[in-house]
Every structure is written in structure tokens, then in C-alpha cells.
PDB file of N, CA, C and O in Angstrom:
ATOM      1  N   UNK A   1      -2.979  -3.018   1.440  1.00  0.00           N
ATOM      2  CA  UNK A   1      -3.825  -3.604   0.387  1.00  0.00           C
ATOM      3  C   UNK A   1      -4.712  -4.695   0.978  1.00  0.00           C
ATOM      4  O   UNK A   1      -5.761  -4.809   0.346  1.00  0.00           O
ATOM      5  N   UNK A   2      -4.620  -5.319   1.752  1.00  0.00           N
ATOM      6  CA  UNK A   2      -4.769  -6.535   2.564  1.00  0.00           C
ATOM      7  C   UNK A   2      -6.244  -6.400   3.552  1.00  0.00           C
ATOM      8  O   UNK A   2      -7.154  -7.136   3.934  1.00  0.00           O
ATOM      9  N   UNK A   3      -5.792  -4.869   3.685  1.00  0.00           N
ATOM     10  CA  UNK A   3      -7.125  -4.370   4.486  1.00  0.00           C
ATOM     11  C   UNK A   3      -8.367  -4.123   3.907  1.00  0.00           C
ATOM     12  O   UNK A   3      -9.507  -4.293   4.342  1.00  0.00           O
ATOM     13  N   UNK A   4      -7.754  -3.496   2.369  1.00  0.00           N
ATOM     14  CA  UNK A   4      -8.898  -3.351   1.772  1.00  0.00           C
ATOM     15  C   UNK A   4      -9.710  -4.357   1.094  1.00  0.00           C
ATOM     16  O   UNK A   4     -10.931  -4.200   1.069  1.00  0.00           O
ATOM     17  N   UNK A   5      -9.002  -5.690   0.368  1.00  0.00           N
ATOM     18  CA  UNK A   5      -9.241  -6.341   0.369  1.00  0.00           C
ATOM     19  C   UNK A   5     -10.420  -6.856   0.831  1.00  0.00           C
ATOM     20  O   UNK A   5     -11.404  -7.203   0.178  1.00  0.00           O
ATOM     21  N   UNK A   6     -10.122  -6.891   2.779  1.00  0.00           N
ATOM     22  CA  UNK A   6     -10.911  -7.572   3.291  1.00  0.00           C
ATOM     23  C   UNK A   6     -12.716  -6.532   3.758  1.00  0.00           C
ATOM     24  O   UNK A   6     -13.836  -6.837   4.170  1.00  0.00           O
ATOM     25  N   UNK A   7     -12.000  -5.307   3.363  1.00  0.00           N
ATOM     26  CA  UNK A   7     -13.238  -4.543   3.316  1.00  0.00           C
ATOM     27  C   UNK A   7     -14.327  -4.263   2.176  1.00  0.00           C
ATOM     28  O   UNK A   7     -15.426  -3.709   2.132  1.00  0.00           O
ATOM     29  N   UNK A   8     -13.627  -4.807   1.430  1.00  0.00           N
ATOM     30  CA  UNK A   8     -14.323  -5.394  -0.009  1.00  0.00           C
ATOM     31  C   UNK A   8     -15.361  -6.637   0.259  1.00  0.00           C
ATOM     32  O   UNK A   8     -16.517  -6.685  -0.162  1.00  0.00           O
ATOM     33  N   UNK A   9     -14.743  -7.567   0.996  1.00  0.00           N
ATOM     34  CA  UNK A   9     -15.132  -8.987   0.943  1.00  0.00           C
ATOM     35  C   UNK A   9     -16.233  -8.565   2.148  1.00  0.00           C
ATOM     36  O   UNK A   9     -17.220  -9.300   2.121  1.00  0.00           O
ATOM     37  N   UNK A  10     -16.263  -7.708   3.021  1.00  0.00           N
ATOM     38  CA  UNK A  10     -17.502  -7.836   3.886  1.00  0.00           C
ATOM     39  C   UNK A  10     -18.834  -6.965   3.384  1.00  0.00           C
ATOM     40  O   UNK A  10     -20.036  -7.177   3.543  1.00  0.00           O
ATOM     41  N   UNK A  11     -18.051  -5.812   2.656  1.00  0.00           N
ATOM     42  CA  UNK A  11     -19.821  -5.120   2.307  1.00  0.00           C
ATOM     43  C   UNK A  11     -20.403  -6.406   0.771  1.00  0.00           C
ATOM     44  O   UNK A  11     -19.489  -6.956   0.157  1.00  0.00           O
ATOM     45  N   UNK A  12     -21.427  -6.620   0.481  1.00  0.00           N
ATOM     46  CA  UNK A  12     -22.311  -7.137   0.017  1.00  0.00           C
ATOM     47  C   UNK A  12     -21.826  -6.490  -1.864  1.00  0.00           C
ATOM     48  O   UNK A  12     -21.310  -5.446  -2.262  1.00  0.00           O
ATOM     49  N   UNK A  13     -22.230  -7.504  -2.436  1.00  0.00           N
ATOM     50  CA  UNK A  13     -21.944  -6.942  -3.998  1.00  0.00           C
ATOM     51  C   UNK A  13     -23.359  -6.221  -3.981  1.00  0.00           C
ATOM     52  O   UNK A  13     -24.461  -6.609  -3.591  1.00  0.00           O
ATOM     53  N   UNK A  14     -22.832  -4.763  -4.673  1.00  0.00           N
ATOM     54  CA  UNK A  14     -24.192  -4.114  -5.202  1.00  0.00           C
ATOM     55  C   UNK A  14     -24.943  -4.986  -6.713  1.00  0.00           C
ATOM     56  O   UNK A  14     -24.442  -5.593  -7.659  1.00  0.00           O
ATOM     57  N   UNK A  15     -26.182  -4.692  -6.360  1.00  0.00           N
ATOM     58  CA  UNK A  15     -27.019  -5.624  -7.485  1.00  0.00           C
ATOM     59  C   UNK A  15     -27.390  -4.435  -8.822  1.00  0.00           C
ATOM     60  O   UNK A  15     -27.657  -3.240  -8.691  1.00  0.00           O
ATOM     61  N   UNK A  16     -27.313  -5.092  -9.856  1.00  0.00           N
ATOM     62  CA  UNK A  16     -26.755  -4.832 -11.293  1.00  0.00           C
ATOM     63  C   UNK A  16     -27.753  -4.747 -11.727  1.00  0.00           C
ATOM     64  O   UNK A  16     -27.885  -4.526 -12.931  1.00  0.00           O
TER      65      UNK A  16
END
């Protein structure tokens, strides 16, 4: 979980 996490936190939030 930990990994994904942190692969979350590096790509960029998509814009809305």
C-alpha cells in the first residue's frame, strides 16, 4: 500500500 501511496504523491493531480 505504501508504494502506491507514494506513486500517487509523485504523478501531478489531473486538472478538473
Amino acid at each position: 500500500m505504501a508504494a502506491g501511496i507514494e506513486v500517487i504523491n509523485i504523478h501531478p493531480a489531473l486538472p478538473g
